[in-house]
ChimeraX commands (.cxc) that place a marker at each C-alpha (Angstrom):
marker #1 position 17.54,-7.57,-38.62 radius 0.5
marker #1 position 20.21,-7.39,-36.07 radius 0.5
marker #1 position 21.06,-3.70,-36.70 radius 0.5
marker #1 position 17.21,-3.30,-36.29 radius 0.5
marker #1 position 16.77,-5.16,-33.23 radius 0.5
marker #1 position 20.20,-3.37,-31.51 radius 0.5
marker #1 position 18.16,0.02,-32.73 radius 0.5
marker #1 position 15.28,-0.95,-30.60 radius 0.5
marker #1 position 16.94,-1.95,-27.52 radius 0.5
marker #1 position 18.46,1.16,-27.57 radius 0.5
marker #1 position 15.93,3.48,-28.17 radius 0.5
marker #1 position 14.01,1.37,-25.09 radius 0.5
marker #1 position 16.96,1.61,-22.69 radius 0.5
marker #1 position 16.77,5.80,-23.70 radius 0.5
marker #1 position 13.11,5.73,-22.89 radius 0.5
marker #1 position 13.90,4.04,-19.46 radius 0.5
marker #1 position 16.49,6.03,-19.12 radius 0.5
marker #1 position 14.36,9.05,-19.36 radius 0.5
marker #1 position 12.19,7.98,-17.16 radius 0.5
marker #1 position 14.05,6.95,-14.49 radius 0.5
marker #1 position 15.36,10.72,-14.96 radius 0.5
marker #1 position 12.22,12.38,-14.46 radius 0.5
marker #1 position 10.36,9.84,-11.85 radius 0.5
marker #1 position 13.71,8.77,-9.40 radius 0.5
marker #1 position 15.44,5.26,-9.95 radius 0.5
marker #1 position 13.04,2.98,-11.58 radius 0.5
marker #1 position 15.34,0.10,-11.58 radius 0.5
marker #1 position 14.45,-3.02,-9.41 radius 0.5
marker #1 position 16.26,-6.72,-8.86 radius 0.5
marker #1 position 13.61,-9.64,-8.57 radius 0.5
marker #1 position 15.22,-12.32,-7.51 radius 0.5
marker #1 position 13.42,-15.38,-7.84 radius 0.5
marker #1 position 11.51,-16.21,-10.77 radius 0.5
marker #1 position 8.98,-18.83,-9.53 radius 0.5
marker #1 position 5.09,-17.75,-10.38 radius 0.5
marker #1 position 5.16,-14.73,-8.08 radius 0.5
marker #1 position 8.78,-13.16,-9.13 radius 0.5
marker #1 position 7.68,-13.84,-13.29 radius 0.5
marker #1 position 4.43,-12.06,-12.93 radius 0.5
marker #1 position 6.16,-9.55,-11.02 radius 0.5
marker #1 position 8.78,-8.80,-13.45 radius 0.5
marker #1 position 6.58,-8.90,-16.37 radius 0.5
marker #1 position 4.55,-6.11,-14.32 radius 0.5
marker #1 position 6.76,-4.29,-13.87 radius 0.5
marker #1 position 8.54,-4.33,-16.94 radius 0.5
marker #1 position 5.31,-2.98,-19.12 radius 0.5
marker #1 position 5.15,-0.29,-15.95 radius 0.5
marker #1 position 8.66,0.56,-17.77 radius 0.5
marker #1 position 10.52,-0.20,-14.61 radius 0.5
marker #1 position 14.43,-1.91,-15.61 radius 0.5
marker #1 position 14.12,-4.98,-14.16 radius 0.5
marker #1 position 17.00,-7.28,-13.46 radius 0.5
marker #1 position 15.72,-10.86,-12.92 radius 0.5
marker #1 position 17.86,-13.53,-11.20 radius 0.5
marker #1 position 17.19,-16.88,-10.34 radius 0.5
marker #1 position 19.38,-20.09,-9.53 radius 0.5
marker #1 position 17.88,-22.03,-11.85 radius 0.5
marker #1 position 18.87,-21.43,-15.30 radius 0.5
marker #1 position 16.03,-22.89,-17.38 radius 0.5
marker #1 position 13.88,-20.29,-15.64 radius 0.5
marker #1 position 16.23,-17.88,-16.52 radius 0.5
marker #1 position 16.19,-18.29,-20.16 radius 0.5
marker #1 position 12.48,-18.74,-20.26 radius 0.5
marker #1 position 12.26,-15.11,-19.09 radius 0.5
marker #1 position 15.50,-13.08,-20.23 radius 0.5
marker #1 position 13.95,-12.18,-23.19 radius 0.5
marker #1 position 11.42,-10.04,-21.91 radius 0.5
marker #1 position 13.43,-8.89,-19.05 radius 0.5
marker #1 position 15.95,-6.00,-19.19 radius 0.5
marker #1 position 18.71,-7.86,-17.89 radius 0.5
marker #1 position 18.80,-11.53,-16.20 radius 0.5
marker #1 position 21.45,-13.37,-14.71 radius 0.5
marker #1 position 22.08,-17.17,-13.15 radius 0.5
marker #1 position 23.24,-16.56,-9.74 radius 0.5
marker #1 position 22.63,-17.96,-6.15 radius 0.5
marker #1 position 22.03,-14.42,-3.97 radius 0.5
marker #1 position 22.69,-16.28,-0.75 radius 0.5
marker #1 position 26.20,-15.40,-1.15 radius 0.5
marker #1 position 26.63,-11.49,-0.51 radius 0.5
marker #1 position 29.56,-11.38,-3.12 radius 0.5
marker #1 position 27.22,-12.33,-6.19 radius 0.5
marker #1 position 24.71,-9.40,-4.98 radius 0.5
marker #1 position 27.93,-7.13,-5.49 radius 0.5
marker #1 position 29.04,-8.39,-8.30 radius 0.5
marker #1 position 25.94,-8.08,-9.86 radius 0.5
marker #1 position 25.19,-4.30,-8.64 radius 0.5
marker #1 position 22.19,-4.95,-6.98 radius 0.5
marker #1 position 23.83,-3.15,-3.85 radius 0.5
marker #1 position 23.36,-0.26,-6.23 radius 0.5
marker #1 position 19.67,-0.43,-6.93 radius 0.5
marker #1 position 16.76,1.40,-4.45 radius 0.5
marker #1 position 14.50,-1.34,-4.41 radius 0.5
marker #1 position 15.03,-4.98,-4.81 radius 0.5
marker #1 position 12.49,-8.10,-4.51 radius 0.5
marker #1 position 12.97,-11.75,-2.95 radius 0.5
marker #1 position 10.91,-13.73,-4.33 radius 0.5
marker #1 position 12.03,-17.24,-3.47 radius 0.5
marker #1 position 9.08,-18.93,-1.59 radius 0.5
marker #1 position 9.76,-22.93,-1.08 radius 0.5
marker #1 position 13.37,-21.95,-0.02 radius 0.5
marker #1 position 12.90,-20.65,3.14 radius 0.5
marker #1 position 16.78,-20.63,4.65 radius 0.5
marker #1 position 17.43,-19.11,1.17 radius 0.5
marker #1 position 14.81,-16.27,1.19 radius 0.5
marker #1 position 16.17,-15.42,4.84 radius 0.5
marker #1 position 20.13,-15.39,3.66 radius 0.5
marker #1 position 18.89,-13.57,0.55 radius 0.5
marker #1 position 16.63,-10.68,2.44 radius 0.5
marker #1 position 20.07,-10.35,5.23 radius 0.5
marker #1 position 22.28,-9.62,2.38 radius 0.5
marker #1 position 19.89,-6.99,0.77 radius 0.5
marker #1 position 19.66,-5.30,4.34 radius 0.5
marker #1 position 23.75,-5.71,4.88 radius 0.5
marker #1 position 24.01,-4.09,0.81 radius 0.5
marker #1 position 22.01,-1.32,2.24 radius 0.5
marker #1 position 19.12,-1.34,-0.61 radius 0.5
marker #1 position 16.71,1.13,0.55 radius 0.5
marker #1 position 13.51,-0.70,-0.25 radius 0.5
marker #1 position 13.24,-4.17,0.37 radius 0.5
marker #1 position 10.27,-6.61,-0.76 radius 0.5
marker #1 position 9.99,-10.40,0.18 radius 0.5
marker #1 position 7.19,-12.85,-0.38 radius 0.5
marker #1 position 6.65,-15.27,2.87 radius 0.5
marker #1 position 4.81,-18.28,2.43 radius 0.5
marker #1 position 3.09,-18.28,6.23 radius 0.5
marker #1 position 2.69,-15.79,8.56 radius 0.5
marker #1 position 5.92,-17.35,11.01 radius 0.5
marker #1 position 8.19,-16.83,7.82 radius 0.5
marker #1 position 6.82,-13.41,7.54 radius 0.5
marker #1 position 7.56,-12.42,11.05 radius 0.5
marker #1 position 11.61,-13.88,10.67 radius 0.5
marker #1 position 11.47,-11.64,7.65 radius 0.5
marker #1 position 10.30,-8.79,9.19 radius 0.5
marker #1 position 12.30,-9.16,12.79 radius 0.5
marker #1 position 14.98,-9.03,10.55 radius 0.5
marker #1 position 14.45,-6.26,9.26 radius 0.5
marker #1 position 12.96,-6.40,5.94 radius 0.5
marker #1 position 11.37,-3.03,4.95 radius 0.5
marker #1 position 7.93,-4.84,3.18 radius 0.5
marker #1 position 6.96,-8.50,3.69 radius 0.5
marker #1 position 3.58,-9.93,1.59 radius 0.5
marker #1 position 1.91,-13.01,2.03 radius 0.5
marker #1 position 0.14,-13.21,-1.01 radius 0.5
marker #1 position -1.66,-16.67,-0.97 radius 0.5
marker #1 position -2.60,-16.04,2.62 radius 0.5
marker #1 position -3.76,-12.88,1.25 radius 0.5
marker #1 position -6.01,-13.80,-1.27 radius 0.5
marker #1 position -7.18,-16.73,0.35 radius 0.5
marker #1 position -8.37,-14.10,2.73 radius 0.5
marker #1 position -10.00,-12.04,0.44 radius 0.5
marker #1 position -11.73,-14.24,-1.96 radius 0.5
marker #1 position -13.35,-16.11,1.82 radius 0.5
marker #1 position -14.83,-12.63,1.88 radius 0.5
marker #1 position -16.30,-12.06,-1.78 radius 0.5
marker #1 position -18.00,-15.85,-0.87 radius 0.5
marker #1 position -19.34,-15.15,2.34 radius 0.5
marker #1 position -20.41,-11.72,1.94 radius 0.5
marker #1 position -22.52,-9.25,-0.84 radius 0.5
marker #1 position -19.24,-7.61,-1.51 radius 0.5
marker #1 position -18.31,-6.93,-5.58 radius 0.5
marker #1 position -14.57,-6.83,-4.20 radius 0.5
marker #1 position -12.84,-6.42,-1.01 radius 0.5
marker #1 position -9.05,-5.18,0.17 radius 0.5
marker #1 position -8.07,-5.63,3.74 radius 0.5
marker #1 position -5.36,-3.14,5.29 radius 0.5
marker #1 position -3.22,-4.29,8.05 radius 0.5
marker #1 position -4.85,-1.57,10.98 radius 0.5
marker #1 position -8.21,-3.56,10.56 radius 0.5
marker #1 position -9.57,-0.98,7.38 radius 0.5
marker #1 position -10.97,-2.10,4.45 radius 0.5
marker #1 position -12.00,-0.41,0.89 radius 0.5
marker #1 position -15.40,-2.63,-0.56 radius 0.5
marker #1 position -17.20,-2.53,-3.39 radius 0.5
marker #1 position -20.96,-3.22,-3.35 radius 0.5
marker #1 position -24.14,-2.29,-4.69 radius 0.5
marker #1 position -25.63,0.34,-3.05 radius 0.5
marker #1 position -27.84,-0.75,-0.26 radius 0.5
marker #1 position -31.47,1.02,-0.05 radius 0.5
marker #1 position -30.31,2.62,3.23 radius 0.5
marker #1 position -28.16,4.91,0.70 radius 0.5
marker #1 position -29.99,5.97,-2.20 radius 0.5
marker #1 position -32.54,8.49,-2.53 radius 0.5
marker #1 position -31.08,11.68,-0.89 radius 0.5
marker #1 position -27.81,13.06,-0.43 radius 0.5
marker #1 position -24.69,11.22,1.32 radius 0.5
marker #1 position -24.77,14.25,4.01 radius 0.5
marker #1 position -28.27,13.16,5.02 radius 0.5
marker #1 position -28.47,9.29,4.30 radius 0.5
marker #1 position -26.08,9.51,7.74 radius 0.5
marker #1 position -24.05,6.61,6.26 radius 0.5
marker #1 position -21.03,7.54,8.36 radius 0.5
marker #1 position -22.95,7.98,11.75 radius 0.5
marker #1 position -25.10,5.35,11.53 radius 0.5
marker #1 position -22.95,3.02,9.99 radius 0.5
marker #1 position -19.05,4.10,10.65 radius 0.5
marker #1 position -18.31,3.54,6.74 radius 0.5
marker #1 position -17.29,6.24,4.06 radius 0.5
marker #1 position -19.05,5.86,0.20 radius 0.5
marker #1 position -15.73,7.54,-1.84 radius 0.5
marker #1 position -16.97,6.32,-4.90 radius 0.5
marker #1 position -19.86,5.64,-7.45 radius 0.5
marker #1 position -20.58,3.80,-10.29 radius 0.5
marker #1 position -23.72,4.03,-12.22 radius 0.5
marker #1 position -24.86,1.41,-14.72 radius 0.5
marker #1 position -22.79,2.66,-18.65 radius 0.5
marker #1 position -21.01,5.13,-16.65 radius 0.5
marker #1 position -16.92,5.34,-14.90 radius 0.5
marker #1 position -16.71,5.73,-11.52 radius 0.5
marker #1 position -16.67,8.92,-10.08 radius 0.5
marker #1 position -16.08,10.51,-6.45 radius 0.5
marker #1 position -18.77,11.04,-4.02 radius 0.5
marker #1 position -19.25,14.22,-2.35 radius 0.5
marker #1 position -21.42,14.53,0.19 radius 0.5
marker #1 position -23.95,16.52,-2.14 radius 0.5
marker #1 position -23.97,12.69,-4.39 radius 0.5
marker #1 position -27.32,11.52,-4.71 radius 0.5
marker #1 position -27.04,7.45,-4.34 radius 0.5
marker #1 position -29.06,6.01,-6.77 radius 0.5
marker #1 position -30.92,2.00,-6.58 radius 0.5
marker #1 position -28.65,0.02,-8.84 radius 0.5
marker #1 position -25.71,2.58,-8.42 radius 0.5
marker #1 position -21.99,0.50,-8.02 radius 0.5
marker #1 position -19.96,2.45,-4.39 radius 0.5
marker #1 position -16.82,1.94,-3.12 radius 0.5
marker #1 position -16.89,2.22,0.73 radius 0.5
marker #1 position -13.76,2.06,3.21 radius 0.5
marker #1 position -13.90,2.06,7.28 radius 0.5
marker #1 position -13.20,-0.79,9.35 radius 0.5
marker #1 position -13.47,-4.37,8.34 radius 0.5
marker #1 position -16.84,-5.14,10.77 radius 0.5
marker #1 position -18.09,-2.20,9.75 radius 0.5
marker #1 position -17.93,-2.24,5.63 radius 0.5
marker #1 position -19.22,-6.27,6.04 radius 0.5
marker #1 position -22.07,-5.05,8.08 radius 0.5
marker #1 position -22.60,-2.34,5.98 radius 0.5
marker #1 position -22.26,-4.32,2.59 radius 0.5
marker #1 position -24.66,-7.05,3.79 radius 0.5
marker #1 position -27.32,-4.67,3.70 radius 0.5
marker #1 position -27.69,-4.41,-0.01 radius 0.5
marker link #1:1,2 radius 0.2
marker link #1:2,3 radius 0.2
marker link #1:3,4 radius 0.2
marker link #1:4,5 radius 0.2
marker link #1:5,6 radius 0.2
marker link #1:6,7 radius 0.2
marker link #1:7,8 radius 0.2
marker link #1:8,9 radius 0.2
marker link #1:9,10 radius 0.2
marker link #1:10,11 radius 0.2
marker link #1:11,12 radius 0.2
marker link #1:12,13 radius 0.2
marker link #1:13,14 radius 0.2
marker link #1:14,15 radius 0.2
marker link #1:15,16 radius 0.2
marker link #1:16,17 radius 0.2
marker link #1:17,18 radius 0.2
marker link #1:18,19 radius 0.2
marker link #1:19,20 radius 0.2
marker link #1:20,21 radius 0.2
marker link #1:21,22 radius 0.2
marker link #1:22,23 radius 0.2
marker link #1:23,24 radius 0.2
marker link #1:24,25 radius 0.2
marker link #1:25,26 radius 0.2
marker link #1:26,27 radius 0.2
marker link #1:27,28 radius 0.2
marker link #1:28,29 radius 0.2
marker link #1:29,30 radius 0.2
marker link #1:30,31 radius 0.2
marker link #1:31,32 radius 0.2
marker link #1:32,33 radius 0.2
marker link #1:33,34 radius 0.2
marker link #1:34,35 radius 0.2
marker link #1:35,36 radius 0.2
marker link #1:36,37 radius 0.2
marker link #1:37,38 radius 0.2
marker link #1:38,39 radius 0.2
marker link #1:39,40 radius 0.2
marker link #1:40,41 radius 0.2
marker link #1:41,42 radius 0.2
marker link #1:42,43 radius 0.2
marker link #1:43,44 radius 0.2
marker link #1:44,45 radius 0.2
marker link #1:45,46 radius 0.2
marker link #1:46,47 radius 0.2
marker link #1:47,48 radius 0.2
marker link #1:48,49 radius 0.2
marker link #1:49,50 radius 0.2
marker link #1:50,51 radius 0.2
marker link #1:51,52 radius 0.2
marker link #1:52,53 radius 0.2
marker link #1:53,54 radius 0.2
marker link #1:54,55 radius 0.2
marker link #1:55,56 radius 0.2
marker link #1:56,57 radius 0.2
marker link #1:57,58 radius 0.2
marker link #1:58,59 radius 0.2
marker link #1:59,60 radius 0.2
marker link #1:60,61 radius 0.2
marker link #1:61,62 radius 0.2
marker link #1:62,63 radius 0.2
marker link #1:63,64 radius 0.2
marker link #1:64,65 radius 0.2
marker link #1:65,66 radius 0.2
marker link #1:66,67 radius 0.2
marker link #1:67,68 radius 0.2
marker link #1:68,69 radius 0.2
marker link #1:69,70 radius 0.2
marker link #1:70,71 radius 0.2
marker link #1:71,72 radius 0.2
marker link #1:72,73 radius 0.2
marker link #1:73,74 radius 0.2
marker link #1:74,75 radius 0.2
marker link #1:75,76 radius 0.2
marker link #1:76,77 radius 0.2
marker link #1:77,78 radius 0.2
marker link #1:78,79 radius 0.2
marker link #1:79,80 radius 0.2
marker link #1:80,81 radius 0.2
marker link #1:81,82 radius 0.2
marker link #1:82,83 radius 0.2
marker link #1:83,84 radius 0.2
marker link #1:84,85 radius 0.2
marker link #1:85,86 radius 0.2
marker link #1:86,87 radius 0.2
marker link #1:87,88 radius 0.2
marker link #1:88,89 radius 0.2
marker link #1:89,90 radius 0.2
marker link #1:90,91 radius 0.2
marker link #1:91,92 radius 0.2
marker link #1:92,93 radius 0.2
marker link #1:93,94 radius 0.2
marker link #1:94,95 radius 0.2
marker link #1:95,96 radius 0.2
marker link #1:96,97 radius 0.2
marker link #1:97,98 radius 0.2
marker link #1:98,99 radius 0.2
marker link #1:99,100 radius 0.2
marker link #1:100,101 radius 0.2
marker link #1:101,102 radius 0.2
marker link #1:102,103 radius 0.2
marker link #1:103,104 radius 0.2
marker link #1:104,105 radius 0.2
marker link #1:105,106 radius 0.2
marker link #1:106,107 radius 0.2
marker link #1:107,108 radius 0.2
marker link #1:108,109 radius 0.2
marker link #1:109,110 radius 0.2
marker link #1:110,111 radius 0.2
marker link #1:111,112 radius 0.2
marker link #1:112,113 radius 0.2
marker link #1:113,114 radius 0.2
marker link #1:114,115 radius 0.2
marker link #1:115,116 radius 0.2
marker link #1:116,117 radius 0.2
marker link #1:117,118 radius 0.2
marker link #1:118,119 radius 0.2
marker link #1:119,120 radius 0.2
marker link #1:120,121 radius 0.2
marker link #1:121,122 radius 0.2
marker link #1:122,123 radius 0.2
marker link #1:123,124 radius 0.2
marker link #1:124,125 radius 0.2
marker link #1:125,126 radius 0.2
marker link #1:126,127 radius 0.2
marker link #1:127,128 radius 0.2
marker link #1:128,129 radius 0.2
marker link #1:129,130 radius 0.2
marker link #1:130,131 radius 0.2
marker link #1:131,132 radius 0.2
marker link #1:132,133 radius 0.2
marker link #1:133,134 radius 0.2
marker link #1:134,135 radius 0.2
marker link #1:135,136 radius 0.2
marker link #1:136,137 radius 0.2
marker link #1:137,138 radius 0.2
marker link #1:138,139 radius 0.2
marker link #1:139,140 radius 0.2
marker link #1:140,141 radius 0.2
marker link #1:141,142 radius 0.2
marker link #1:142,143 radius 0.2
marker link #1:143,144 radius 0.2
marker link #1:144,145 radius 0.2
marker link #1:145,146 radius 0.2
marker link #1:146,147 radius 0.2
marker link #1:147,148 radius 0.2
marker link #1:148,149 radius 0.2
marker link #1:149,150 radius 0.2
marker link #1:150,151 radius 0.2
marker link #1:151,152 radius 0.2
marker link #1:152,153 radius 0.2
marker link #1:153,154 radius 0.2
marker link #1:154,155 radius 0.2
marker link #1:155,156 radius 0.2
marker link #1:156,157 radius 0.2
marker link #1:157,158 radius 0.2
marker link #1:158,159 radius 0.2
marker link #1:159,160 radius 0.2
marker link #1:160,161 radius 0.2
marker link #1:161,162 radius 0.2
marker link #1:162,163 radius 0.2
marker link #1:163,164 radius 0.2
marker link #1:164,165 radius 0.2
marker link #1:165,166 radius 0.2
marker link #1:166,167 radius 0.2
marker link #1:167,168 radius 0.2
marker link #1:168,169 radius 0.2
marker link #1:169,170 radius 0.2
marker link #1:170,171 radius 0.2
marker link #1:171,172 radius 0.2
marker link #1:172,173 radius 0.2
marker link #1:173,174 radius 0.2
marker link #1:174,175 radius 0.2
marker link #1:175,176 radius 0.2
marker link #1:176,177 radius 0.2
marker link #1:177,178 radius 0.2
marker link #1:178,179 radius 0.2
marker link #1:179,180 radius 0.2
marker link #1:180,181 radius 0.2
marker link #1:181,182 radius 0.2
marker link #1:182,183 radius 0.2
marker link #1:183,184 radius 0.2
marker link #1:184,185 radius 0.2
marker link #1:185,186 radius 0.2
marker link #1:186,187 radius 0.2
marker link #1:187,188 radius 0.2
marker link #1:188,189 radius 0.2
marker link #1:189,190 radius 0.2
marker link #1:190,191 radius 0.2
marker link #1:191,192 radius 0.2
marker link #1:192,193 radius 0.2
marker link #1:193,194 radius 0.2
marker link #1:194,195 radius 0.2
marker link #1:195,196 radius 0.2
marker link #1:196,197 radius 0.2
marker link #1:197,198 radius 0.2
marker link #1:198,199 radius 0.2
marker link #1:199,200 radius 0.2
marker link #1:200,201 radius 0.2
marker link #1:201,202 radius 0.2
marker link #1:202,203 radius 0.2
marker link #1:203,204 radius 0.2
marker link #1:204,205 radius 0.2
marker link #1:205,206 radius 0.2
marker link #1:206,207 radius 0.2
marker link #1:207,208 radius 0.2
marker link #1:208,209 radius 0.2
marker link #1:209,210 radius 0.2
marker link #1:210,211 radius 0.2
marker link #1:211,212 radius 0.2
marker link #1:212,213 radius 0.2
marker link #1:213,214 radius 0.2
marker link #1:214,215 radius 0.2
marker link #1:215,216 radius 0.2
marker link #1:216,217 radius 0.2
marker link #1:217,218 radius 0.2
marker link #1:218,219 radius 0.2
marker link #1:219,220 radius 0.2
marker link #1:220,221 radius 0.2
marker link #1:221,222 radius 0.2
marker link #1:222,223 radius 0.2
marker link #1:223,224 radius 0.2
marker link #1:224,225 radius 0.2
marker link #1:225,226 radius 0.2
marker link #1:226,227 radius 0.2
marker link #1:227,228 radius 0.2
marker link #1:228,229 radius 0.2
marker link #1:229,230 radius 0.2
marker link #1:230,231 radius 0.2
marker link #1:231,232 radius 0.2
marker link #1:232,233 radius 0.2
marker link #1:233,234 radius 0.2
marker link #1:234,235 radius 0.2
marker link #1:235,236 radius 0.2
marker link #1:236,237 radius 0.2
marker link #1:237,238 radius 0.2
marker link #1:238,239 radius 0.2
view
């Protein structure tokens, strides 16, 4: 059983070997494995990434290291663990210590002093997301802020789903409002009238597909719609 289980650990690190050949470095250090660094990991690990998770807290540590490709005990505040753990080697690494803020601050400097090219780091308001970004951190996410925002707009709105973009533009989903079905996307004058794009369509049994504008909109017919946030509400409230 050993033997067996070596064999497969072998044959896995080959196959994310290979791929890290033929897509660029797929190798990534989450540190912090809370709720948002696990589900991370775990993501990224059946994405066939190599992930190496760290966390100061060793019961996390174990509860994860199985199904991570390499794990480790260590407090990243202090820029010597970071080297001695390589992670000054990898292209993209993740903080994902929330609570801690002093800690995800001292964690995100020593990533930007190692020099790793791609830097991710979760902020838990939007004033610990601006000292992470003044600092220099190359990607800062908010995500309970996030989603909070997005689910207020699945409630108040007609909107199937809905994903804000930081320049004020949205992509919706919605059923198609009458103003939209019937002819053509060139004449239903969607875009003039309304300042909104349909890119997609969805009929009842069917995938989704792109719209051209030659798609006939059909009553009952799932689209996905992007322009600016005003515009896709206003637009989605009509159906």
């Amino acid at each position: 059983m050993v033997n067996y289980l070596h064999s497969l650990r072998r044959r896995r690190h080959k196959r994310l070997a290979d791929q890290s050949a033929q897509y660029g470095d797929q190798r990534v250090a989450v540190i912090g494995l809370g709720r948002f660094g696990s589900s991370l990991a775990n993501e990224l690990m059946h994405r066939g990434w190599d992930v190496l998770g760290i966390d100061t807290d060793a019961r996390l540590v174990q509860k994860y290291s199985d199904g991570l490709t390499h794990s480790a005990v260590a407090d990243c505040t202090d820029p010597e663990v970071l080297h001695q753990l390589g992670v000054h080697e990898f292209t993209s690494a993740v903080v994902g210590i929330g609570t801690d803020i002093e800690a995800s601050i001292l964690v995100g400097s020593n990533l930007l002093e190692a020099e790793v090219p791609n830097i991710w780091a979760k902020a838990i308001s939007r004033q610990h997301g601006q000292i992470l970004e003044r600092l220099g951190v190359h990607h800062v996410v908010l995500p309970e802020h996030e989603m909070g925002e997005r689910v207020a707009h699945l409630v108040t709105g007609r909107m199937l789903d809905f994903i804000e973009f930081d320049d004020d533009y949205a992509l919706v989903k919605t059923l198609a409002p009458d103003i939209a079905t019937g002819v053509p996307l060139a004449r239903s004058q969607v875009r003039g009238k309304y300042g909104v794009t349909v890119v997609g369509i969805k009929r009842p049994g069917e995938d989704f597909t792109y719209a051209t504008a030659d798609t006939v909109v059909q009553k009952g017919d799932v689209i996905v719609v992007t322009g600016k946030t005003h515009a896709v509400e206003t637009f989605a409230a009509l159906s």
